[in-house]
C-alpha positions as CSV (number, residue, x, y, z in Angstrom):
1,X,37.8,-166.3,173.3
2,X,35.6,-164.4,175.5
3,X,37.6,-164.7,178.3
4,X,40.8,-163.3,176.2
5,X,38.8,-160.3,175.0
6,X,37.8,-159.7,178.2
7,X,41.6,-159.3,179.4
8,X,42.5,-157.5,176.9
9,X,39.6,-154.7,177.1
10,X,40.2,-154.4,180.8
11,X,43.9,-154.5,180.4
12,X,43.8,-158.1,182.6
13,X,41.4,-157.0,185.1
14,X,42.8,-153.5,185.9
15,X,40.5,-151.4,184.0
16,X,36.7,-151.2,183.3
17,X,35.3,-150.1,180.2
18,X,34.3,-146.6,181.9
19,X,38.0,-146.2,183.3
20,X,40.0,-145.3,180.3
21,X,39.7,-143.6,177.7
22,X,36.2,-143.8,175.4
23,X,38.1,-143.8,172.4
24,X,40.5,-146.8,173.5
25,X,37.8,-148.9,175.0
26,X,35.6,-148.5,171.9
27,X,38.2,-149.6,169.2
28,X,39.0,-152.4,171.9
29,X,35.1,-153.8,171.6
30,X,35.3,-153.3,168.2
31,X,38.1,-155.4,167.3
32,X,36.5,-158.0,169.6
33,X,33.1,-157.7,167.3
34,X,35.6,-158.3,164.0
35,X,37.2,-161.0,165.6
36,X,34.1,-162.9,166.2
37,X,33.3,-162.2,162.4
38,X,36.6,-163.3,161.1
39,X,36.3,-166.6,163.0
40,X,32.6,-167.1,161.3
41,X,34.2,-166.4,157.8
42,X,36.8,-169.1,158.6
43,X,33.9,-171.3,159.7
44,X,31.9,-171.2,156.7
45,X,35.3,-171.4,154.6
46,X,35.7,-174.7,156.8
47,X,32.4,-176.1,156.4
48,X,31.9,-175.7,153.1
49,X,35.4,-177.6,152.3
50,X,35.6,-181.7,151.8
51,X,38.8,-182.9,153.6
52,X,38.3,-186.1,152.5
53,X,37.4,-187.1,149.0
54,X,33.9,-188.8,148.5
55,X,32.9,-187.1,152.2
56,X,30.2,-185.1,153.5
57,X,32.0,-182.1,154.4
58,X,32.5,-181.3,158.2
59,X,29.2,-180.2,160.0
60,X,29.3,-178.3,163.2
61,X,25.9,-176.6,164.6
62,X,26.7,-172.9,164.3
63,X,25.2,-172.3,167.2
64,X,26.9,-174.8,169.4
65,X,29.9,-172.9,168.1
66,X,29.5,-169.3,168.5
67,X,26.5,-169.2,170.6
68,X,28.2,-167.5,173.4
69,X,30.4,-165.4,171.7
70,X,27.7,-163.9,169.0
71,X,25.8,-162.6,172.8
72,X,29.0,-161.5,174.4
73,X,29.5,-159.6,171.0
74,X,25.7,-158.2,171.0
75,X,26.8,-156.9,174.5
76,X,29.7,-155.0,173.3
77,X,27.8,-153.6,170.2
78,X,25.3,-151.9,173.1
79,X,28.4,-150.6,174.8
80,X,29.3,-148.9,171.9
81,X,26.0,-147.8,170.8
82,X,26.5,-146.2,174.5
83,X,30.1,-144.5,173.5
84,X,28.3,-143.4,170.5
85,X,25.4,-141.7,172.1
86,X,27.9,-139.9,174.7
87,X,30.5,-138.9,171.8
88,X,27.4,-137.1,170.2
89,X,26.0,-135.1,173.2
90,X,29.7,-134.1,173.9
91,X,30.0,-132.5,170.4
92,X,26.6,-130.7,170.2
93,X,27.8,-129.8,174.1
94,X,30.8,-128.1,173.0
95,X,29.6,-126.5,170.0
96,X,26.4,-125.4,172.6
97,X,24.3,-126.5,170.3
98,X,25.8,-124.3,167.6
99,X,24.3,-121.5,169.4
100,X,20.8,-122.6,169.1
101,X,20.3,-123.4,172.6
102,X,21.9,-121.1,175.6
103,X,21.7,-119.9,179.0
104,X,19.1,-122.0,181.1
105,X,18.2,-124.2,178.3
106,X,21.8,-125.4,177.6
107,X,22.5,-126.1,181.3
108,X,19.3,-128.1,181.9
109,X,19.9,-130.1,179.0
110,X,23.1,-130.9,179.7
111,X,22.6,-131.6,183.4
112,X,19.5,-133.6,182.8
113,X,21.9,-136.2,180.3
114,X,24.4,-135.6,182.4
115,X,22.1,-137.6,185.3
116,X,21.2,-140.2,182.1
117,X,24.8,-141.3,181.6
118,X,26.0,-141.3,185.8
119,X,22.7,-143.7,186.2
120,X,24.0,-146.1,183.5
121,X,27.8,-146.2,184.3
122,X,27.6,-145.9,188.4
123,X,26.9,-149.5,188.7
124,X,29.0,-152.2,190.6
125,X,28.1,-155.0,187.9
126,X,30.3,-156.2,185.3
127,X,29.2,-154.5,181.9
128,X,31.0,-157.3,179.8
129,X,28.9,-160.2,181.5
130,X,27.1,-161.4,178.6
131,X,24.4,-163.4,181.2
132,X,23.7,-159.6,183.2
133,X,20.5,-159.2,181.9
134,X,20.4,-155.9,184.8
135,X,22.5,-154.1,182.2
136,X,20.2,-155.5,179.4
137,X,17.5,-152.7,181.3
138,X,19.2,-150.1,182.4
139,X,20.2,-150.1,178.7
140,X,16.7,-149.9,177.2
141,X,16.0,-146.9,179.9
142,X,19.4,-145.1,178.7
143,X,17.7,-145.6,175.0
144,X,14.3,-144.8,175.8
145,X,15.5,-141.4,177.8
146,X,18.2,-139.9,175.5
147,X,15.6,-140.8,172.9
148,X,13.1,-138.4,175.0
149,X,15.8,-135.5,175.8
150,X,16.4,-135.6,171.9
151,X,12.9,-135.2,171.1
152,X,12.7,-132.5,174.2
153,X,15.7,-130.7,172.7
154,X,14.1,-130.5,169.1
155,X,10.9,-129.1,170.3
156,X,12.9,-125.9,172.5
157,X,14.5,-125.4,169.3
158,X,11.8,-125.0,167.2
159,X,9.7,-123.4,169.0
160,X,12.3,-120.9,169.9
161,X,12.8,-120.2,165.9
162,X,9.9,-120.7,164.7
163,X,9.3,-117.0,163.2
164,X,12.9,-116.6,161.6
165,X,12.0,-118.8,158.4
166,X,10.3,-115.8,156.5
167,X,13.2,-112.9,157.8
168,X,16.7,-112.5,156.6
169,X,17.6,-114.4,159.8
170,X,16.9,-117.7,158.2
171,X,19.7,-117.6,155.9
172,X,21.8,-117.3,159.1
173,X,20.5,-120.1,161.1
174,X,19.7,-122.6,158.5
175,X,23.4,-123.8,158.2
176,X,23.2,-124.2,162.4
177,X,20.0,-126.2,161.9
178,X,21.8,-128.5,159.4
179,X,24.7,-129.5,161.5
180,X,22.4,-130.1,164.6
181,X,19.9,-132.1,162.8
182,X,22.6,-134.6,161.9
183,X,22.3,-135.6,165.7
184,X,19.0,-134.2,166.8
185,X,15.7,-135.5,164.9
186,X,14.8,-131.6,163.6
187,X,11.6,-131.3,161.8
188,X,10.8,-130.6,157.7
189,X,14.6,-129.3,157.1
190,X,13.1,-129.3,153.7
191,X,10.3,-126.9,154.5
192,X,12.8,-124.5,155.9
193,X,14.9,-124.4,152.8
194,X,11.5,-123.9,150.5
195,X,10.4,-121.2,153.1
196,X,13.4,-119.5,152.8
197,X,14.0,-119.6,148.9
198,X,10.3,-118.0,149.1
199,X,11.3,-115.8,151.0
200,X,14.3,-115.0,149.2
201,X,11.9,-114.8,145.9
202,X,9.7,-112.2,147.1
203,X,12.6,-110.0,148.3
204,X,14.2,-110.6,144.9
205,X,10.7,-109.2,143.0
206,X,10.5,-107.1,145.7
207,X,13.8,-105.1,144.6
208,X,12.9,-105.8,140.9
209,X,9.9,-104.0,141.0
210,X,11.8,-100.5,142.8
211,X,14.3,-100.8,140.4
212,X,12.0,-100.7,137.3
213,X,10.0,-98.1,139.0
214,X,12.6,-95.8,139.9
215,X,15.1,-96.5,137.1
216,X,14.2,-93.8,135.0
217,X,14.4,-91.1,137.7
218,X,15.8,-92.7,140.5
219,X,16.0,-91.3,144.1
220,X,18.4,-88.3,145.0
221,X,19.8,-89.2,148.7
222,X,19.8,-86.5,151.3
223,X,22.6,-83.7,150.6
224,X,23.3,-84.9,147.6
225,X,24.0,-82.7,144.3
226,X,20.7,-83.3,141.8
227,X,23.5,-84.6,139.4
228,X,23.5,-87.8,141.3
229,X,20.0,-89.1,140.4
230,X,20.7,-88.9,136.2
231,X,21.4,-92.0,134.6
């Protein structure tokens, strides 16, 4: 079985899993991954059956049986935790971060996961050998460093608008901060919204308290008739 999945996610040895299409190769691993769990469901079915009557039913060590195949499929669930990662970065890339991050910022971060992912998928070993335990590393590093550049990224951002949450300008980034901190670990989203209903609270009162003020006899604007200020 692992030799057939193998051929048919590298198209017979043509292909690697970096060569065609990210969206191809990762619904090829994944129908490997349900293929391994269909052929546990038949197992169990199996096992748990009596062919004969008055017989123990059949007893295979799962193990024995799947051993191989369960690690060849925990190899292809870190490739796609890989495809996953990339397909991420790309979207905030192309949004630029929904405009949270620009210029020098943007550039660095890209370049800097940019080097991340060519350090990964440069290397001459094959990524679908269950027994590589090479890749097994360099995968933990590619964790443990996108893991830092998110982090990194979250930091810039919030430093950068830290002072908007009390200003009119909150309303108009809070909806940017949303969609980026479905990817990147932002902090307190919750604070922001209270800080900004707060915000939008005093200004209500604010207003409130002009209007009662100046309902009676309220303001005249510049060159207009005295007319204009009666109720």
């Amino acid at each position: 079985m692992i030799r057939a999945c193998k051929q048919y996610i590298t198209c017979h040895g043509k292909e690697t899993v970096w060569s065609q299409d990210q969206k191809t190769v990762k619904e090829k691993l994944e129908h490997c991954v349900q293929l391994n769990q269909v052929y546990h469901e038949a197992y169990l079915q199996v096992k748990e059956q009596s062919l004969l009557p008055d017989q123990p039913s059949l007893q295979f060590s799962e193990n024995y049986v799947f051993g191989k195949f369960d690690t060849f499929c925990k190899r292809l669930g870190k490739i796609i935790t890989m495809f996953n990662l990339v397909e991420n970065y790309n979207t905030l890339f192309e949004s630029k971060m929904e405009g949270l991050l620009l210029g020098d910022e943007l550039e660095a971060v890209v370049k800097n996961f940019e080097e991340m992912k060519a350090a990964i998928t440069s290397k001459t070993y094959d990524y679908l050998d269950q027994r590589n335990t090479e890749f097994d590393s360099d995968f933990e590093e590619f964790i443990k460093n996108t893991s830092a550049l998110k982090e990194s990224i979250a930091q810039t951002i919030e430093d950068n608008y830290k002072g908007i949450w009390e200003t009119t300008h909150g309303v108009k980034f809070l909806n940017r901060f949303a969609k980026v901190s479905k990817k990147i670990p932002l902090k307190q989203m919750s604070d922001k919204y209270l800080r900004i209903i707060k915000y939008c609270d005093k200004e209500v009162d604010k207003v409130l308290k002009i209007f009662k003020k100046q309902k009676q006899n309220p303001p005249v604007p510049r060159n207009f008739p005295p007319l204009a200020g009666t109720l």
